[in-house]
PDB file of N, CA, C and O in Angstrom:
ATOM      1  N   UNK A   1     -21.344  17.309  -3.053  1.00  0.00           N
ATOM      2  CA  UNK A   1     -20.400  17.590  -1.986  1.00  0.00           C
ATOM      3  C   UNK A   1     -19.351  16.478  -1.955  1.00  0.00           C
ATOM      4  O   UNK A   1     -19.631  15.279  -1.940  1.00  0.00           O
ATOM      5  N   UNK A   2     -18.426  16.861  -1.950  1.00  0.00           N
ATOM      6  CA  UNK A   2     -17.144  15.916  -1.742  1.00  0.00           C
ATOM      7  C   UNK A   2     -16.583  15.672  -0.288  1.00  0.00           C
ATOM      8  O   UNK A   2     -16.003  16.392   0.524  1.00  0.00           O
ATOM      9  N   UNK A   3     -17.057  14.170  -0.299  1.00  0.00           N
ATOM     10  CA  UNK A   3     -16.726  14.039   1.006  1.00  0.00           C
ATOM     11  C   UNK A   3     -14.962  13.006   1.378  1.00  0.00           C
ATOM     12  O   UNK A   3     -14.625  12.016   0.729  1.00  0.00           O
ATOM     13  N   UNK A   4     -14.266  13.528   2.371  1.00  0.00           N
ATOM     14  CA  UNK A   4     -12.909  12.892   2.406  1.00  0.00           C
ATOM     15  C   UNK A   4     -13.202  11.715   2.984  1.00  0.00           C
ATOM     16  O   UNK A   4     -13.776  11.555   4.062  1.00  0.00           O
ATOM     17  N   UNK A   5     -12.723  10.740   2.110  1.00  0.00           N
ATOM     18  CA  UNK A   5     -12.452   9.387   2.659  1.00  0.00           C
ATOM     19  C   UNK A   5     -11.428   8.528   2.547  1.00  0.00           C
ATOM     20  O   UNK A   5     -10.732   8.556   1.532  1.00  0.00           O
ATOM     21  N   UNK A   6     -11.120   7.433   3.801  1.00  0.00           N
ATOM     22  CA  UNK A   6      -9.855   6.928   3.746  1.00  0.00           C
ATOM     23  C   UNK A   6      -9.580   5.744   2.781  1.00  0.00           C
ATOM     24  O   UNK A   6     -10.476   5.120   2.213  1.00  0.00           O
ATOM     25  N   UNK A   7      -8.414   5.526   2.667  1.00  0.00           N
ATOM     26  CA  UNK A   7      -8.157   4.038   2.143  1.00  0.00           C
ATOM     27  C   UNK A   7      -6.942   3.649   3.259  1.00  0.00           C
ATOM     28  O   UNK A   7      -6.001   4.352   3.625  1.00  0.00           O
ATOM     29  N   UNK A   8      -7.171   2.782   3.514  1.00  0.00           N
ATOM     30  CA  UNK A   8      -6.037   2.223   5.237  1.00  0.00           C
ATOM     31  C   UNK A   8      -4.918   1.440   3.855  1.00  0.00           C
ATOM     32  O   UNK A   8      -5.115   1.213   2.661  1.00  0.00           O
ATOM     33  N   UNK A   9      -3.842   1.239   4.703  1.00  0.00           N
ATOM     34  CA  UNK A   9      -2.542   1.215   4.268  1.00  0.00           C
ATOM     35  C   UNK A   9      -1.951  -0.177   5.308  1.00  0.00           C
ATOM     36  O   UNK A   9      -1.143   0.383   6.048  1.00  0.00           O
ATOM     37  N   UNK A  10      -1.966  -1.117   5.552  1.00  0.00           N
ATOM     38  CA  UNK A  10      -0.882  -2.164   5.846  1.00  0.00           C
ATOM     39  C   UNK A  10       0.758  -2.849   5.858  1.00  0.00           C
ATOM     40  O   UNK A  10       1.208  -3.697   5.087  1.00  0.00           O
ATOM     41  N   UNK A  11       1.259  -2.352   6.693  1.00  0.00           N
ATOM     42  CA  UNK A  11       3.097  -2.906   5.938  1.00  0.00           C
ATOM     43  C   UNK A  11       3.076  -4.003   7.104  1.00  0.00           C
ATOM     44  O   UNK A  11       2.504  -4.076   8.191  1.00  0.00           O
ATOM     45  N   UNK A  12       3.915  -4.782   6.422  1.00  0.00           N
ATOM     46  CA  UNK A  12       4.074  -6.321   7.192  1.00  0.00           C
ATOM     47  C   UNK A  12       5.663  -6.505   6.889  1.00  0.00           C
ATOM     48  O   UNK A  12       6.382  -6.354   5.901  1.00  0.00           O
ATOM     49  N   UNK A  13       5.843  -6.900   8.219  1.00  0.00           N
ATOM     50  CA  UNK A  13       7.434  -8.057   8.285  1.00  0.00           C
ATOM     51  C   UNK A  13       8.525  -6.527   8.319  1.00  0.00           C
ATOM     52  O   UNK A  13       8.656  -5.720   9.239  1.00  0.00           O
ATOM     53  N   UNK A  14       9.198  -6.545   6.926  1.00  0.00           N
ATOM     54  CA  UNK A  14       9.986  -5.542   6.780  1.00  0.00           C
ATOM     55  C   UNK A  14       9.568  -4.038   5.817  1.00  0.00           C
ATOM     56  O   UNK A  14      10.208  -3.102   5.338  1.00  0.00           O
ATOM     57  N   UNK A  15       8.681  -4.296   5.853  1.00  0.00           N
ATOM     58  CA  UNK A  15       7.680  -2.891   5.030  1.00  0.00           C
ATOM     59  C   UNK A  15       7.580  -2.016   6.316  1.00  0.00           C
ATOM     60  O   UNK A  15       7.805  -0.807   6.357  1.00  0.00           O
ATOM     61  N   UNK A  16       7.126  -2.992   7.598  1.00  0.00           N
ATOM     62  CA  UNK A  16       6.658  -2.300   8.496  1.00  0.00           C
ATOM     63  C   UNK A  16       8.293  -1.485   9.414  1.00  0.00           C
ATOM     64  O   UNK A  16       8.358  -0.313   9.787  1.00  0.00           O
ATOM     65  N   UNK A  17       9.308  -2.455   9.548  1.00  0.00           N
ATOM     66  CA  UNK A  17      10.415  -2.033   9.846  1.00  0.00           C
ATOM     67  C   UNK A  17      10.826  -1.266   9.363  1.00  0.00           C
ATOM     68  O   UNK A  17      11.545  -0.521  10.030  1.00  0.00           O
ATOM     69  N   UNK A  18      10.631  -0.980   7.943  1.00  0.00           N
ATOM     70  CA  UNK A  18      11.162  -0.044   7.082  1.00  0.00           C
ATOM     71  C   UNK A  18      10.637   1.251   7.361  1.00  0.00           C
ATOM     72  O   UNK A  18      11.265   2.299   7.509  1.00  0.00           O
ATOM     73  N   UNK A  19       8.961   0.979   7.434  1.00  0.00           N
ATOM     74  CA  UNK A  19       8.017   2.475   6.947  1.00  0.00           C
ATOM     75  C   UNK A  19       8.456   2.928   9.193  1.00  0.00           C
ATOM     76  O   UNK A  19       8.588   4.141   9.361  1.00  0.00           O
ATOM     77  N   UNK A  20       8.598   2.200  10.336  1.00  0.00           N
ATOM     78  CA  UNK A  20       8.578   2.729  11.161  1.00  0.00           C
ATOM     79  C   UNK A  20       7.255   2.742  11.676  1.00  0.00           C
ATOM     80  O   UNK A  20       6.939   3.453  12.630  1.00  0.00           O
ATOM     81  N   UNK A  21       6.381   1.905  11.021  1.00  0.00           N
ATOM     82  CA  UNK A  21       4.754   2.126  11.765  1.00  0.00           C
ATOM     83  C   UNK A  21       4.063   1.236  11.025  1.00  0.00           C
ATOM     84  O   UNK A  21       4.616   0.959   9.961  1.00  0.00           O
ATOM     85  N   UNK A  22       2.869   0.608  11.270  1.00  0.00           N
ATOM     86  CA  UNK A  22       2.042  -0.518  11.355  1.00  0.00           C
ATOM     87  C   UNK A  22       1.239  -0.152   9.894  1.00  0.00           C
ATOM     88  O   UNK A  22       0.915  -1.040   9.105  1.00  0.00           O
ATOM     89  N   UNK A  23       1.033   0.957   9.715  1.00  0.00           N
ATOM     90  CA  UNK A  23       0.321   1.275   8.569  1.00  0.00           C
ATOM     91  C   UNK A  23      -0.082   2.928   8.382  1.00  0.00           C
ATOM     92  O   UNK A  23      -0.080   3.705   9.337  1.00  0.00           O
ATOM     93  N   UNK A  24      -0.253   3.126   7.690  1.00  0.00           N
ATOM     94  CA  UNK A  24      -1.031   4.847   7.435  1.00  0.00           C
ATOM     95  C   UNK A  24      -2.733   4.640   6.594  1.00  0.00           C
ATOM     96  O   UNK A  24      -3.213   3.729   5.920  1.00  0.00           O
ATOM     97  N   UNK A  25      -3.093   5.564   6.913  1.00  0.00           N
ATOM     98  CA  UNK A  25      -4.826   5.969   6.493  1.00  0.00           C
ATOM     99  C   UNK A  25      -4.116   7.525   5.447  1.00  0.00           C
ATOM    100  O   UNK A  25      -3.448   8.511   5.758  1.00  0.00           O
ATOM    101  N   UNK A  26      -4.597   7.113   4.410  1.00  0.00           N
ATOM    102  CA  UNK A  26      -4.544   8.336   3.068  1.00  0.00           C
ATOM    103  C   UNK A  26      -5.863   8.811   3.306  1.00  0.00           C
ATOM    104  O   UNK A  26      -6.736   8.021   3.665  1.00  0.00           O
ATOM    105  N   UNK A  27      -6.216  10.629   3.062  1.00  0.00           N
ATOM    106  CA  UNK A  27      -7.498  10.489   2.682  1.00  0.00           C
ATOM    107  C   UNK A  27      -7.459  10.806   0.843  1.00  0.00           C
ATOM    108  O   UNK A  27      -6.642  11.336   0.090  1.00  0.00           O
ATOM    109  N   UNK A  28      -8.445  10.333   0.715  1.00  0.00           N
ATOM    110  CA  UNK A  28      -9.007  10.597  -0.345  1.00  0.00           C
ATOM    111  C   UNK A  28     -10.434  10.829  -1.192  1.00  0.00           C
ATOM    112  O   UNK A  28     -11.308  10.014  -0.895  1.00  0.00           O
ATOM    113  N   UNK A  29     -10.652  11.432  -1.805  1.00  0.00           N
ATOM    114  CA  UNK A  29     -12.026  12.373  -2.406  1.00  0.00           C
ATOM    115  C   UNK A  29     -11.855  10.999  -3.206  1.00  0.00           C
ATOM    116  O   UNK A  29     -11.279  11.563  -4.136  1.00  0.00           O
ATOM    117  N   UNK A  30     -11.876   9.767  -3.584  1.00  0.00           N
ATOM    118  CA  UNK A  30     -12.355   9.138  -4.502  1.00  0.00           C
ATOM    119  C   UNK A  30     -11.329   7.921  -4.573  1.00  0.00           C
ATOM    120  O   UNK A  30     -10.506   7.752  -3.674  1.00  0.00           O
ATOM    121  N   UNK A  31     -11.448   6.719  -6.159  1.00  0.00           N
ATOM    122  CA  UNK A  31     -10.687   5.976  -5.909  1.00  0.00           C
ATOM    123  C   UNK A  31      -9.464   6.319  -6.615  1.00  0.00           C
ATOM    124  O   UNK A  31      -9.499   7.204  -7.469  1.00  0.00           O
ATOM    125  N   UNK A  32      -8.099   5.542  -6.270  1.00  0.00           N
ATOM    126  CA  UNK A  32      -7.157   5.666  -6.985  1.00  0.00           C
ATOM    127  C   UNK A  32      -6.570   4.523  -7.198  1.00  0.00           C
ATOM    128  O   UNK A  32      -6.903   3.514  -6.577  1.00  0.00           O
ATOM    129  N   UNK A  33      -5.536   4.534  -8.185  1.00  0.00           N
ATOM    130  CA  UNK A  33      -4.691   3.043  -8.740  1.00  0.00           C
ATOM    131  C   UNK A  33      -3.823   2.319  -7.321  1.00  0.00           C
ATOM    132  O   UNK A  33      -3.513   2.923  -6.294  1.00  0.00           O
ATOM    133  N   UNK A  34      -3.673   1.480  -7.505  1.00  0.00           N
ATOM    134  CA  UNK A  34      -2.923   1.046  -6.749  1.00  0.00           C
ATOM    135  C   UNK A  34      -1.261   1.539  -7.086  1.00  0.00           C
ATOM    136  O   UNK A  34      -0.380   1.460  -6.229  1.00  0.00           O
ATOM    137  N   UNK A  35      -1.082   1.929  -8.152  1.00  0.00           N
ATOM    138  CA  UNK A  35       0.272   2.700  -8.326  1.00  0.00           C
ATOM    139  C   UNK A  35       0.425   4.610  -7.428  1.00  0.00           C
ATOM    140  O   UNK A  35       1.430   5.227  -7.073  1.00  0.00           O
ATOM    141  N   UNK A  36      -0.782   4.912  -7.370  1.00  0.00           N
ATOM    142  CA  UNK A  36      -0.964   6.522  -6.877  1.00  0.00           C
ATOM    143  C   UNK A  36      -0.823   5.518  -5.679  1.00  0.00           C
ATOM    144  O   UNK A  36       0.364   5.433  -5.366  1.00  0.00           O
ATOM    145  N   UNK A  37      -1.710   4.658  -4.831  1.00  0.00           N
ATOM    146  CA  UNK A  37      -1.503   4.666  -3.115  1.00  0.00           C
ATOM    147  C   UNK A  37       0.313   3.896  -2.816  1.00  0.00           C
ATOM    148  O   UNK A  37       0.895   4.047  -1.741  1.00  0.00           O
ATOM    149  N   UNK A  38       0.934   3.097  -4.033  1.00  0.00           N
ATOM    150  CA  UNK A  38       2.035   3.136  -3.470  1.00  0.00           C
ATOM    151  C   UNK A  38       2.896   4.128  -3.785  1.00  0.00           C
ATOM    152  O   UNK A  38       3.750   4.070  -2.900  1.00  0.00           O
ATOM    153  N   UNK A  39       3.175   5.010  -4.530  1.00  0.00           N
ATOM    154  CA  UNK A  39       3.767   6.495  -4.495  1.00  0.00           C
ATOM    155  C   UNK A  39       3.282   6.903  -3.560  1.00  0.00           C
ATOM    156  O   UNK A  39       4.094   7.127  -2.662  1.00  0.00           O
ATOM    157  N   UNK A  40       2.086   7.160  -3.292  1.00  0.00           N
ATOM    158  CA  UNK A  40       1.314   8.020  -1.820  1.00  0.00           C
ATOM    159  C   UNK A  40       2.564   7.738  -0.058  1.00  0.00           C
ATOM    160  O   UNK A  40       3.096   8.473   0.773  1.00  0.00           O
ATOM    161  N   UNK A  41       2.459   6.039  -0.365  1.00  0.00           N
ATOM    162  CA  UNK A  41       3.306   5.580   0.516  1.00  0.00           C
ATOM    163  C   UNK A  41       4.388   6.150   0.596  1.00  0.00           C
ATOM    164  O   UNK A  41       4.577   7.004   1.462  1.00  0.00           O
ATOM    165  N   UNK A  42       5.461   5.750  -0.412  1.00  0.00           N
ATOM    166  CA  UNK A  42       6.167   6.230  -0.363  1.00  0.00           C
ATOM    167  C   UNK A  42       6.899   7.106  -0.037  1.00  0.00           C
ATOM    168  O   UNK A  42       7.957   7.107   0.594  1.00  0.00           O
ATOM    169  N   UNK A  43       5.872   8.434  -0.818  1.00  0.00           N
ATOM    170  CA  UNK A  43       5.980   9.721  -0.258  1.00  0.00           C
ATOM    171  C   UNK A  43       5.848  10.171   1.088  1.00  0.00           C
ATOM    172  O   UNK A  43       6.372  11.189   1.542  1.00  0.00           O
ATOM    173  N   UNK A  44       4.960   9.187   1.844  1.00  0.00           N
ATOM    174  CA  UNK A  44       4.957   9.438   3.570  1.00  0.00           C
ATOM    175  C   UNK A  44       6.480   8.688   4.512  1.00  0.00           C
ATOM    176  O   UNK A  44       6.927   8.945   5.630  1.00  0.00           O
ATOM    177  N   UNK A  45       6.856   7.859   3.609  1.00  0.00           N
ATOM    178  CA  UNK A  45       8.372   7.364   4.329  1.00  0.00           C
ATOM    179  C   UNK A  45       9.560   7.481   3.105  1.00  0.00           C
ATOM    180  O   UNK A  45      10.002   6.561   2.418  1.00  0.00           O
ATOM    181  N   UNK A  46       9.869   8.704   3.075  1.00  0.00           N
ATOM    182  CA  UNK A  46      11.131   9.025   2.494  1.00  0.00           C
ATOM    183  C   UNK A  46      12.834   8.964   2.876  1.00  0.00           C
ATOM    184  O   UNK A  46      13.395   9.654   3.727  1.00  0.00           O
ATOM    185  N   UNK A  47      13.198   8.364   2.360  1.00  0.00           N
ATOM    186  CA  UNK A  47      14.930   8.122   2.809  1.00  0.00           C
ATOM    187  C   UNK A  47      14.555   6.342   2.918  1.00  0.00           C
ATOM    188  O   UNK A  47      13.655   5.536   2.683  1.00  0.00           O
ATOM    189  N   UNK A  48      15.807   6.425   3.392  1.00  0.00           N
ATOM    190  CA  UNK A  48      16.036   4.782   3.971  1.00  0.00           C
ATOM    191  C   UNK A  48      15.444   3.897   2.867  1.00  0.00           C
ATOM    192  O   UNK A  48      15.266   4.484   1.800  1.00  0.00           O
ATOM    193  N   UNK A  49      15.019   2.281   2.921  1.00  0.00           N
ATOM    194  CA  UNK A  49      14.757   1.547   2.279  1.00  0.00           C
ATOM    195  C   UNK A  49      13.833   1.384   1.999  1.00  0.00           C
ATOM    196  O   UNK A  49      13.701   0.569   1.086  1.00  0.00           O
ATOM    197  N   UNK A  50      12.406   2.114   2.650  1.00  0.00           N
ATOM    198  CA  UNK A  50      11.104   1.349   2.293  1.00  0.00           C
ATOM    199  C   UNK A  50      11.050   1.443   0.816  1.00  0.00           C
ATOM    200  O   UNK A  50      11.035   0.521   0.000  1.00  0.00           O
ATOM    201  N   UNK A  51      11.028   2.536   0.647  1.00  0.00           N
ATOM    202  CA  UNK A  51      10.867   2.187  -1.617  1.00  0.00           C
ATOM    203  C   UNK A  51      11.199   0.861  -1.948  1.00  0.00           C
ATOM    204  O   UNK A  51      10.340   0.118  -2.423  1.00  0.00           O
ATOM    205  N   UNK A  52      12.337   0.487  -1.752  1.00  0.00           N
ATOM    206  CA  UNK A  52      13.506  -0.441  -2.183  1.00  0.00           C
ATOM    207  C   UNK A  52      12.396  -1.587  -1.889  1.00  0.00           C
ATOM    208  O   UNK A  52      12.082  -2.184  -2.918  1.00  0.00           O
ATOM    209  N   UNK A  53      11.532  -2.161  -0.369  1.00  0.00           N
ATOM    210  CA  UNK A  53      10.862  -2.926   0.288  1.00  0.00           C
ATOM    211  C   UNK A  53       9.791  -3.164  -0.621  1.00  0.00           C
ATOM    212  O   UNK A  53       9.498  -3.987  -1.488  1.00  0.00           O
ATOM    213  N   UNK A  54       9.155  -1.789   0.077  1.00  0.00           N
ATOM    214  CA  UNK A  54       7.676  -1.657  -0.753  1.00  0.00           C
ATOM    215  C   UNK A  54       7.565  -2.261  -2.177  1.00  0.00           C
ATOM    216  O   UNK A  54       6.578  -2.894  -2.551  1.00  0.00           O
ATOM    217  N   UNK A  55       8.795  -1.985  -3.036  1.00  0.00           N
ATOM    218  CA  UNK A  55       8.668  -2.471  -4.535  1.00  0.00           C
ATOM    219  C   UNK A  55       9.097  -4.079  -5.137  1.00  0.00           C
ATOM    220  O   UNK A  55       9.158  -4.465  -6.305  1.00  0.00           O
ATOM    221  N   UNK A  56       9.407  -4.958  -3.620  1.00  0.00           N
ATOM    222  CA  UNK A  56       9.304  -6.570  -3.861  1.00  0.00           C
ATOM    223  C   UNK A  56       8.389  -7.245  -2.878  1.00  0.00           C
ATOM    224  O   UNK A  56       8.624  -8.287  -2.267  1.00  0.00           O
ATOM    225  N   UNK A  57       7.004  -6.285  -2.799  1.00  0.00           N
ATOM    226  CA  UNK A  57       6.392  -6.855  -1.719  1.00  0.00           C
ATOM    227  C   UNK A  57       4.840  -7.247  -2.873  1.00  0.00           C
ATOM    228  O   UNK A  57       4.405  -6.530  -3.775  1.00  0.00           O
ATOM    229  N   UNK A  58       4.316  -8.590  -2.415  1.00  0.00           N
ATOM    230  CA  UNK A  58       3.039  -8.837  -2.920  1.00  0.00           C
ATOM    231  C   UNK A  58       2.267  -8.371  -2.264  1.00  0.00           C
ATOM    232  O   UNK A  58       2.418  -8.446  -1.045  1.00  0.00           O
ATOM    233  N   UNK A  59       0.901  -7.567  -2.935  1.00  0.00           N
ATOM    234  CA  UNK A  59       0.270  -6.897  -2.757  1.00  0.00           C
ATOM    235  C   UNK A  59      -1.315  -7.442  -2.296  1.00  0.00           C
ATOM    236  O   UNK A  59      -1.353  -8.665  -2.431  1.00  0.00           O
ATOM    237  N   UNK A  60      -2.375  -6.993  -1.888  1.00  0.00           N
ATOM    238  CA  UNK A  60      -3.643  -7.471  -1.730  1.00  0.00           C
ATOM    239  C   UNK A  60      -4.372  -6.779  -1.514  1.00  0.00           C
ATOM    240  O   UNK A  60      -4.345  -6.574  -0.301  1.00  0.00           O
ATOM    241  N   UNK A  61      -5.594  -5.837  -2.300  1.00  0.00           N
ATOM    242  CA  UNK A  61      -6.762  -5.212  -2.065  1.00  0.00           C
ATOM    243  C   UNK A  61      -7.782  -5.373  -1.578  1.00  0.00           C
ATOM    244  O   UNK A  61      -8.691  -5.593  -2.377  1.00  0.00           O
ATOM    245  N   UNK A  62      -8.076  -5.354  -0.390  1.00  0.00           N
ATOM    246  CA  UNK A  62      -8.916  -6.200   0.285  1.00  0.00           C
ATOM    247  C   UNK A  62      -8.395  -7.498   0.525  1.00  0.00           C
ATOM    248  O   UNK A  62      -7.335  -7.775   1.086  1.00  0.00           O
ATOM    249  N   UNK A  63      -9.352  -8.365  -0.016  1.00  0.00           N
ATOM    250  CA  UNK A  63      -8.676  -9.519   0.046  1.00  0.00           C
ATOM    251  C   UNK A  63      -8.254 -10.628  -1.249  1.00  0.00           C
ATOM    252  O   UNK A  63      -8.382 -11.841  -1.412  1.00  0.00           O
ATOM    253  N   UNK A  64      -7.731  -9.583  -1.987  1.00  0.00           N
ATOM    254  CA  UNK A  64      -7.702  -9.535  -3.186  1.00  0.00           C
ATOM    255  C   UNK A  64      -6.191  -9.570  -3.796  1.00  0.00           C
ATOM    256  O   UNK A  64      -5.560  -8.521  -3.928  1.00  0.00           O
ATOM    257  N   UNK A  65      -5.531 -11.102  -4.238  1.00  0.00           N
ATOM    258  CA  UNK A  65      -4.043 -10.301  -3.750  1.00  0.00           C
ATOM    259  C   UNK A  65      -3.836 -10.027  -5.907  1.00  0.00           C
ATOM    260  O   UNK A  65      -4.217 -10.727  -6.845  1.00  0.00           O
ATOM    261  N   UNK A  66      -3.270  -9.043  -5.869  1.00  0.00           N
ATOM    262  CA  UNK A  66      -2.858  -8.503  -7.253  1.00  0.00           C
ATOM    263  C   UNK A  66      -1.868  -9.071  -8.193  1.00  0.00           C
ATOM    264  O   UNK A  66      -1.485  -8.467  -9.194  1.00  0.00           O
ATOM    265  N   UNK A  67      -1.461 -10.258  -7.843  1.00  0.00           N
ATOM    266  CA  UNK A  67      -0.432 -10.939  -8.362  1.00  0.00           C
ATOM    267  C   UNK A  67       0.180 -10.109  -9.330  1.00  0.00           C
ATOM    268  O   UNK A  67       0.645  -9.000  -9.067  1.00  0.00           O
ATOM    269  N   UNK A  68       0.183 -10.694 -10.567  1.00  0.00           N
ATOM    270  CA  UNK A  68       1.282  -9.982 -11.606  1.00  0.00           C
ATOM    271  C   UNK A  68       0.368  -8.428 -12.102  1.00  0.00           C
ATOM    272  O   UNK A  68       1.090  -7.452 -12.308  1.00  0.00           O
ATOM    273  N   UNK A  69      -0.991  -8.261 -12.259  1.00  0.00           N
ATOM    274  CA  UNK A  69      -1.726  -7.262 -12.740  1.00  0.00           C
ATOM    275  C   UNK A  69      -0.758  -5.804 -12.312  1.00  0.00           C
ATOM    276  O   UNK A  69      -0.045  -5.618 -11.326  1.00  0.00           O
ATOM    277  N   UNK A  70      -1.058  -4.918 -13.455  1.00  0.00           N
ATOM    278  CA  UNK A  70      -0.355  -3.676 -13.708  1.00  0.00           C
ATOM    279  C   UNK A  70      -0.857  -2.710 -12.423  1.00  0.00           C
ATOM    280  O   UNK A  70      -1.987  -2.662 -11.936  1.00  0.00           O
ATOM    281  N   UNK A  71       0.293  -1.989 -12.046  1.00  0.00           N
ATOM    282  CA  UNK A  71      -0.842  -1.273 -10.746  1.00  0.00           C
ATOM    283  C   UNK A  71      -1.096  -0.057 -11.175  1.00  0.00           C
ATOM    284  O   UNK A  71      -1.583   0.805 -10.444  1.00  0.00           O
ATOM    285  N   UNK A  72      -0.797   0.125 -12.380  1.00  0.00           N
ATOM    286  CA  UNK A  72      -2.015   1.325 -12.615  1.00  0.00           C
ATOM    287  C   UNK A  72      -2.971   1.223 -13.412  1.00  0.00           C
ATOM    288  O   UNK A  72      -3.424   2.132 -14.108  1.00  0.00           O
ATOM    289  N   UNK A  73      -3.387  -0.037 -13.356  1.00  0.00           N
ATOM    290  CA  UNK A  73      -4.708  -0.761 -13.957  1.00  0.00           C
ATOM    291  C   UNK A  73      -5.726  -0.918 -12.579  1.00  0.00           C
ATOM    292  O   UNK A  73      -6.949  -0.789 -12.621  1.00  0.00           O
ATOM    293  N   UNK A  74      -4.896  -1.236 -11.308  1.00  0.00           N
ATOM    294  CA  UNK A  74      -5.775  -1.994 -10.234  1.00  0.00           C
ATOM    295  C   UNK A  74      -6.158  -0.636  -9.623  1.00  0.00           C
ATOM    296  O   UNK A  74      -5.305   0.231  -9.434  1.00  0.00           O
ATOM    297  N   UNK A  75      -7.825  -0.417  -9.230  1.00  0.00           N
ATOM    298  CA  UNK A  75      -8.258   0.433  -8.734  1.00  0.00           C
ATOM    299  C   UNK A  75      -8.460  -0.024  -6.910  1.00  0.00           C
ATOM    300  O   UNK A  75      -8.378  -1.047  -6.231  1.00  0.00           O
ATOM    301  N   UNK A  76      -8.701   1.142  -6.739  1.00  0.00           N
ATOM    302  CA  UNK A  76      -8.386   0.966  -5.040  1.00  0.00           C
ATOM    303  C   UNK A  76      -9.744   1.748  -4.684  1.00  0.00           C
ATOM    304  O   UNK A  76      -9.537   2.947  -4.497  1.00  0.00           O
ATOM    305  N   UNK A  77     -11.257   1.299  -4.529  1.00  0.00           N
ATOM    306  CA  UNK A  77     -11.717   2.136  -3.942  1.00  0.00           C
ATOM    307  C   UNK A  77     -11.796   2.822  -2.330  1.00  0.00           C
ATOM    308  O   UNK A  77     -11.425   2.096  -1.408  1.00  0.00           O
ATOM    309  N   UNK A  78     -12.355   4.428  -1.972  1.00  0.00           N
ATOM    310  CA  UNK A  78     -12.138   4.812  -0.782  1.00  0.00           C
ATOM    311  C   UNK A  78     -13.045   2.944   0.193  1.00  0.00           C
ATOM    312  O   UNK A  78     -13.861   2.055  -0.049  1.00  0.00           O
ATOM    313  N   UNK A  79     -11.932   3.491   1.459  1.00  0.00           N
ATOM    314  CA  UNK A  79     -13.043   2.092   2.571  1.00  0.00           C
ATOM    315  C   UNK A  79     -12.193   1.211   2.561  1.00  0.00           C
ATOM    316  O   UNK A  79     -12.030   0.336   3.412  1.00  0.00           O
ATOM    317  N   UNK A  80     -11.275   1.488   1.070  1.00  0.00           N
ATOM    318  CA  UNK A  80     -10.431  -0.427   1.013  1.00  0.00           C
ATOM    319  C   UNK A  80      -9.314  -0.190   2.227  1.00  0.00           C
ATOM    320  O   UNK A  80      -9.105   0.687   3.065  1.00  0.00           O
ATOM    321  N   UNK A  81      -8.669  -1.557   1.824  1.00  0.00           N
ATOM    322  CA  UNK A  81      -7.231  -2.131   3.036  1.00  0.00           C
ATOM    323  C   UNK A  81      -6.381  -2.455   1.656  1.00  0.00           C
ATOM    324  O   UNK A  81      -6.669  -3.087   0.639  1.00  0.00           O
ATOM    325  N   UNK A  82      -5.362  -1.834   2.023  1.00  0.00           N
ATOM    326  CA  UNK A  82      -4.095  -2.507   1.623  1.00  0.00           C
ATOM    327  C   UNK A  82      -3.296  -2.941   1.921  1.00  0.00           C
ATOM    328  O   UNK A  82      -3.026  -2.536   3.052  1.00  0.00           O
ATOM    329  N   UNK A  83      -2.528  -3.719   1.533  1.00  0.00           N
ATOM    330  CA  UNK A  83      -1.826  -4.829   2.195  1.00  0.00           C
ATOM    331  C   UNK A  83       0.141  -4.983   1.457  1.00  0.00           C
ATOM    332  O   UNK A  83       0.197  -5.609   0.399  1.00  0.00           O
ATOM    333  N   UNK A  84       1.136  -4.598   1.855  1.00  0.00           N
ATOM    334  CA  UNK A  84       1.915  -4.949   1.415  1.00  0.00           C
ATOM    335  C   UNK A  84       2.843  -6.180   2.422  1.00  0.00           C
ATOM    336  O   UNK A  84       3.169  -6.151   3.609  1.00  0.00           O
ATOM    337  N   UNK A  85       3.076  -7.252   1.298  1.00  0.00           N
ATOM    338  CA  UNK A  85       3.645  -7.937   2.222  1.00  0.00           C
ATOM    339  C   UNK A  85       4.678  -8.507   1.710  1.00  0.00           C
ATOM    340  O   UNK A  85       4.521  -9.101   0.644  1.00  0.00           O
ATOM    341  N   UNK A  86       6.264  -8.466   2.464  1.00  0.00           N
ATOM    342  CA  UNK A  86       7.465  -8.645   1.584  1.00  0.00           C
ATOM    343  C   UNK A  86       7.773 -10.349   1.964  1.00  0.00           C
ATOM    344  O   UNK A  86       7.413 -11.040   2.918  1.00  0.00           O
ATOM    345  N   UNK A  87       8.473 -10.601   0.941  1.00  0.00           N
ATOM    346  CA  UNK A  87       8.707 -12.097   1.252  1.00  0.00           C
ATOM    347  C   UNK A  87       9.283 -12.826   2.185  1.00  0.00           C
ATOM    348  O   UNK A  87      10.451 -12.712   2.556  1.00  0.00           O
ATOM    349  N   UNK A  88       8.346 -13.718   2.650  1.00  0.00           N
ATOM    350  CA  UNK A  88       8.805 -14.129   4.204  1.00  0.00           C
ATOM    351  C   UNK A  88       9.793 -15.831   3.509  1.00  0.00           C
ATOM    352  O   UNK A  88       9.663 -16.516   2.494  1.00  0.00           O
ATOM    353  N   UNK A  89      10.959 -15.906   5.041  1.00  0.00           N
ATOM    354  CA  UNK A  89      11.507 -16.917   5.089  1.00  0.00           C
ATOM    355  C   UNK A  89      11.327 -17.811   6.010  1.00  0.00           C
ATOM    356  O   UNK A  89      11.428 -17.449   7.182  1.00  0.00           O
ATOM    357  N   UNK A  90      11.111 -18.778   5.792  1.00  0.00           N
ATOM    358  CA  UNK A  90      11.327 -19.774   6.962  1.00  0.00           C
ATOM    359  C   UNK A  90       9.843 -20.814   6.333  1.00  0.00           C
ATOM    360  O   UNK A  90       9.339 -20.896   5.213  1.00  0.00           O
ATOM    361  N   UNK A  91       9.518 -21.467   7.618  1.00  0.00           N
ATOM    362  CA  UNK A  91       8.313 -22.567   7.403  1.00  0.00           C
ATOM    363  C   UNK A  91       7.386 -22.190   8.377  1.00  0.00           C
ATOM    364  O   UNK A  91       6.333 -22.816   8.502  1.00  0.00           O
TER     365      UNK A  91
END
C-alpha cells in the first residue's frame, strides 16, 4: 500500500518574500532529488522572482547543508525539511 507522505519545504529572508509564505508541505509516495522538490517549488510559485531567488539560495536537508553537490544526485527522503536560504547581508 502506498502511503502519501510529506517532505516540508522552508524559504528564508527573500525566498520567503518571494514564494509569499513561510514554506509548503509536498506530498509524496516516496523519495525524490533535491532537483524534483526545487522544480516542485517552483511550480507552486509561478511568475515573479522566486525561480530567479530559489536558484542562488544555499540549500540544507535536514541538517545537512548541500554545498556544491549536484541536486539531482541529493536524495530527499519523505519526513525531511528543506531549507532554502538566500544570501544574507550585514553582521
Amino acid at each position: 500500500m502506498n502511503e502519501t507522505q510529506v517532505i516540508r519545504v522552508r524559504y528564508w529572508a527573500a525566498a520567503r518574500s518571494a514564494a509569499g509564505v513561510e514554506g509548503d508541505l509536498l506530498e509524496v509516495g516516496g523519495p525524490l532529488t533535491l532537483a524534483e522538490v526545487t522544480a516542485a517549488a517552483v511550480a507552486l510559485h509561478p511568475g515573479g522572482r522566486f525561480a530567479d531567488v530559489i536558484g542562488v539560495c544555499s540549500v540544507l536537508v535536514g541538517d545537512q547543508p548541500v554545498a556544491s553537490r549536484d541536486p539531482g544526485s541529493v536524495v530527499v527522503p519523505p519526513g525531511a525539511t528543506v531549507e532554502f536560504l538566500p544570501p544574507f547581508a550585514g553582521g
